[in-house]
C-alpha positions in Angstrom: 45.2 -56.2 20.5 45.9 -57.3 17.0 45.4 -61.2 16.7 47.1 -63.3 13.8 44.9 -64.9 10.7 42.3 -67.9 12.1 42.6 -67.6 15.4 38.8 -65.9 16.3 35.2 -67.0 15.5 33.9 -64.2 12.6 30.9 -63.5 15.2 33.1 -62.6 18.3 34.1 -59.4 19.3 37.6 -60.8 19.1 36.7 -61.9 15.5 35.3 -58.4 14.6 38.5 -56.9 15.7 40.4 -59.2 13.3 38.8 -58.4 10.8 39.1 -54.5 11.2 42.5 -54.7 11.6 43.0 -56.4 8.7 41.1 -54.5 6.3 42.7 -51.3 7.4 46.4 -52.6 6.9 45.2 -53.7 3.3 43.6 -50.3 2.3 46.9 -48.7 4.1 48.7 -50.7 1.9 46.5 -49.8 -1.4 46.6 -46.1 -0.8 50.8 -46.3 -0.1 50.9 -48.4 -3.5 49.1 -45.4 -5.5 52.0 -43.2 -6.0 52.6 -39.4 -7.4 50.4 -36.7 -6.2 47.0 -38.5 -6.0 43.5 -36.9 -8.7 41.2 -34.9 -7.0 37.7 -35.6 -8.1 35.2 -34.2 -6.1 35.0 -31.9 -3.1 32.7 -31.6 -0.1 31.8 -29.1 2.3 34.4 -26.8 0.2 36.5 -26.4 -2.3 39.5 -27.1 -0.1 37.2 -30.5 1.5 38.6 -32.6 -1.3 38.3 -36.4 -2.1 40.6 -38.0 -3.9 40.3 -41.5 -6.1 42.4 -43.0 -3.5 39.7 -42.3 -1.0 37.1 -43.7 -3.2 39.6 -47.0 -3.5 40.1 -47.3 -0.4 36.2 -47.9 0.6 35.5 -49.7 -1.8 38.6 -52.4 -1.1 36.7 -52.2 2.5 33.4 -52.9 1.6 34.5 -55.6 -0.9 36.4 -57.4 2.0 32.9 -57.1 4.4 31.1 -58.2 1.8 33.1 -61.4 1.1 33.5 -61.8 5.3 30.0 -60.7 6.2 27.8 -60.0 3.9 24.3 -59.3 5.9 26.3 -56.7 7.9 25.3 -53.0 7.3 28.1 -50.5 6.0 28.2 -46.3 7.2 31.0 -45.0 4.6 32.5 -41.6 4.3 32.5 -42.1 0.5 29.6 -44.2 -0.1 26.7 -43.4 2.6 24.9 -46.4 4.5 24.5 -50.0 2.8 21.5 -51.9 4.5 22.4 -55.5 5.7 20.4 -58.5 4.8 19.8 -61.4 7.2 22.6 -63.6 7.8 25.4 -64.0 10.9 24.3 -62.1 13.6 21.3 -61.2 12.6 18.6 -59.7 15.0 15.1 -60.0 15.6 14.7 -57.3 12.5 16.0 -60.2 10.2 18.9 -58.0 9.8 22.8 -58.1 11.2 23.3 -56.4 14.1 26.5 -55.0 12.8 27.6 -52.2 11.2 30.6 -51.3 9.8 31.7 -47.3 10.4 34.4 -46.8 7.7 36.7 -44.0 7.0 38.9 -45.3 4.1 41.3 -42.4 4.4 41.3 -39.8 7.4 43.4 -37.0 6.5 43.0 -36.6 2.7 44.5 -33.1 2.6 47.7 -34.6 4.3 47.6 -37.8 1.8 47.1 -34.9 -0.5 50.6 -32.9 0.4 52.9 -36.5 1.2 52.3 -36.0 4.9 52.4 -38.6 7.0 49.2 -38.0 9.6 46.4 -39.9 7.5 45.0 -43.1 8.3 42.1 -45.9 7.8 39.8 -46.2 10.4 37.4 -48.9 10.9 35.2 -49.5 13.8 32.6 -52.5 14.1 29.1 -51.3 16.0 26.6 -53.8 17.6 23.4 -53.1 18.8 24.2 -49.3 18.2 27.5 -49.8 20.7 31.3 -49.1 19.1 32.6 -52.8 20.3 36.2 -52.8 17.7 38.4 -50.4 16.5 41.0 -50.3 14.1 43.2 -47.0 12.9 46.5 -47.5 11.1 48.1 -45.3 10.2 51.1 -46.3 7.4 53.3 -43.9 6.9 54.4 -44.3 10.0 53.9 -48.2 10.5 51.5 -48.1 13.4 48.1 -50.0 13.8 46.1 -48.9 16.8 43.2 -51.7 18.1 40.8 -51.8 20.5 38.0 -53.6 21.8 35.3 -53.2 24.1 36.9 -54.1 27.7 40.2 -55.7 26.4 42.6 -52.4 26.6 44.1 -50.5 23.5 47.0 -51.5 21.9 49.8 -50.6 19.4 51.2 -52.7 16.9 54.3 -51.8 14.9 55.6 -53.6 11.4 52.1 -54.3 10.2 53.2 -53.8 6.9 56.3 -56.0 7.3 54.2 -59.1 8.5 57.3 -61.2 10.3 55.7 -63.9 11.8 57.1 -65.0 15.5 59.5 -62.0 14.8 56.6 -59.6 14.8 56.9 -56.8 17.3 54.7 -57.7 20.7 51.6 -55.3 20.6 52.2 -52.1 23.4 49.1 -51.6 25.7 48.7 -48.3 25.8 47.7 -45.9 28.7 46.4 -41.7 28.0 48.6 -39.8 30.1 47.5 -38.6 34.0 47.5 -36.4 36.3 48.1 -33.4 33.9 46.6 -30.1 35.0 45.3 -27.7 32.0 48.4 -25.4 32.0 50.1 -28.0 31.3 48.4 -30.2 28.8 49.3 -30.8 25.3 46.3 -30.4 23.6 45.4 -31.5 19.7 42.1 -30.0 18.1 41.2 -29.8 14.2 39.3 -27.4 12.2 36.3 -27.3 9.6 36.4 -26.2 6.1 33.8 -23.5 6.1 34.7 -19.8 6.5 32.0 -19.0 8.9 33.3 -22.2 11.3 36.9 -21.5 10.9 36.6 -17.8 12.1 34.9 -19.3 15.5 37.3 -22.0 15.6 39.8 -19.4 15.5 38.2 -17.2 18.3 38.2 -20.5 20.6 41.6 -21.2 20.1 42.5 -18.1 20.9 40.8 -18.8 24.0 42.8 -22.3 24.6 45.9 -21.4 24.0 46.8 -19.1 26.5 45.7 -21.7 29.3 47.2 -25.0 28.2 51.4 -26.2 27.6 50.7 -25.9 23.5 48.2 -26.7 20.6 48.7 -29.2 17.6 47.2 -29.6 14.4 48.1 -32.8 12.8 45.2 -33.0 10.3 44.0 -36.4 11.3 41.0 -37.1 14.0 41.3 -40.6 14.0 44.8 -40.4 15.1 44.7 -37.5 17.5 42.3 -39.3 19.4 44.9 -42.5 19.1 47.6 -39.7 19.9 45.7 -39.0 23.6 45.5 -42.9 23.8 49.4 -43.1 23.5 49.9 -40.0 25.2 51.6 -38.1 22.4 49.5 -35.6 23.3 47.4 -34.8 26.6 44.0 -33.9 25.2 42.0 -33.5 22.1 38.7 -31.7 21.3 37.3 -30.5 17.6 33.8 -29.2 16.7 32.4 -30.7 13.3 33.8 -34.1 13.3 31.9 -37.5 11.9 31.0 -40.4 13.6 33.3 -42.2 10.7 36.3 -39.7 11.9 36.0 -40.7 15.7 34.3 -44.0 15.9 37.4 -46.5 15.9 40.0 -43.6 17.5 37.5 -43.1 20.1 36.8 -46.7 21.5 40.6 -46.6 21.6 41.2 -43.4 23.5 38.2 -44.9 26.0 40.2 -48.1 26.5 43.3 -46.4 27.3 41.8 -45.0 29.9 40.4 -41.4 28.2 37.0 -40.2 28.2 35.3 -39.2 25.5 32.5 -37.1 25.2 30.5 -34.2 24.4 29.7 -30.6 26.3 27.5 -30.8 28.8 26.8 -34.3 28.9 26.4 -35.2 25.5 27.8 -38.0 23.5 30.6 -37.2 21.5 29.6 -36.1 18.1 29.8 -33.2 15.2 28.8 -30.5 17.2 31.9 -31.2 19.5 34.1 -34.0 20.6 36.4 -34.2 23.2 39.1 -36.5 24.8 41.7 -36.7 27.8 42.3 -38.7 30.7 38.7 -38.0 33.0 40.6 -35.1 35.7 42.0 -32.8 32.5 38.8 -33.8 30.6 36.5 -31.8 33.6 39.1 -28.9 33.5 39.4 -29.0 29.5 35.0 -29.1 28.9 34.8 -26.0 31.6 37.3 -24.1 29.4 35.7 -24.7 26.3 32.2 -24.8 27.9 32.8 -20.9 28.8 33.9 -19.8 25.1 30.5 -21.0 23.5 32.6 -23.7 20.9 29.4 -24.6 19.5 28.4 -21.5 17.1 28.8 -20.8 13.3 30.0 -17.8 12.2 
């Protein structure tokens, strides 16, 4: 749950969780304020993986706000790699914080990209290596997901229309039950490279005959907050970053999902998936038998 300005120590969970959700709703409001079709200026794993200068913005209004709040913690960017932490609040027997900030200034760049609304800021606090807050908002459509560690996850509308007493009350939210695979709504993604698409495409093939439908918003930190609010049943990609799924997936796991790998494995690039824990076992044996984890 989203908490309002000076109510939580900055060391708490609690306090860690304020502060995620209100560096997200600031960089959601920086990249609404950028206007027209937004520069490309470099690409990634393709020449269709694009980052914008909004993207680059966007971090770097993040790590100027950690920096200001917490400066010894340590930073994992999509943009700008892994900033070390100096000693200072929280720090550990290392001399360094035990926090580290796992940022994704703009999830969804192709849809920022094209004026569609599925892209979002993600911001997850880690300590001691554990995923302990979470924050995705996503602004185009007004909605701020939150978690943390054992206190639910929770939706918060008219974060960008701050109104005080008037506010909307936060929505726990609860990933939908009891669904069998034939009739789950299931969300997945795909990479940018040829030779992973053309697998990607062979497993789906494979999916969509046994499951109610597929969608493809664009967007892993909100599909995974989509199985949290039960706009869809299940999720499950192959090449995703632990920036795309750290926030999303503490808040899937709070409302009641579970997230994981195949075969026991954490979730991770080589495959992630997410649903409430019956349709999860029914989901990974699917997948499981169509050998997901390949390059073509």
């Amino acid at each position: 749950m989203t908490t309002r300005p000076g109510g939580s120590p900055r060391g708490s969970t609690a306090g860690l969780l304020e502060l995620a959700t209100t560096m997200a709703v600031a960089a959601g409001r920086l990249l609404l304020g950028q206007g027209g079709r937004p520069e490309v200026v470099a690409t990634k794993s393709s020449p269709t993986d694009v980052v914008t200068e909004a993207d680059r913005a966007a971090e770097a209004l993040i790590r100027g706000l950690i920096g200001e709040a917490r400066p010894g913690d340590r930073i994992l960017g999509e943009e700008g790699g892994e900033t070390d932490g100096t000693a200072g609040e929280g720090a550990g027997a290392g001399g360094k914080s035990r926090v580290r900030w796992i940022v994704d200034p703009l999830d969804g760049t192709v849809n920022y990209l094209y004026g569609l609304p599925d892209w979002a800021v993600s911001i997850a606090a880690e300590a001691d290596g554990t995923v302990v807050a979470g924050a995705v908002f996503v602004p185009r459509r007004d909605e701020l997901f939150s978690a943390a560690l054992g206190g639910g996850a929770w939706l918060s509308g008219g974060a960008l229309d701050w109104r005080g007493e008037d506010a909307p009350q936060p929505v726990r939210l609860a990933c939908n039950t009891g669904v069998p695979l034939d009739r789950a709504l299931v969300a997945t993604g795909f990479g940018y490279a040829a030779g992973r698409r053309l697998i990607q495409g062979e497993v789906l093939a494979g999916v969509l005959p046994r499951v109610r439908d597929i969608r493809r918003g664009g967007s892993a930190a909100v599909d995974l907050c989509s199985v949290a609010s039960g706009s869809v049943d299940a999720y499950y990609e192959r090449g995703v970053n632990l920036w795309d799924i750290a926030a999303g997936g503490l808040i899937a796991a709070e409302a009641g999902a579970r997230v994981t790998g195949l075969h026991g494995r954490p979730a991770g690039s080589s495959m992630t998936v997410a649903a409430a824990p019956a349709l999860l076992g029914a989901l990974h044996d699917l997948l499981a038998s169509l050998d997901p984890e390949r390059d073509g």
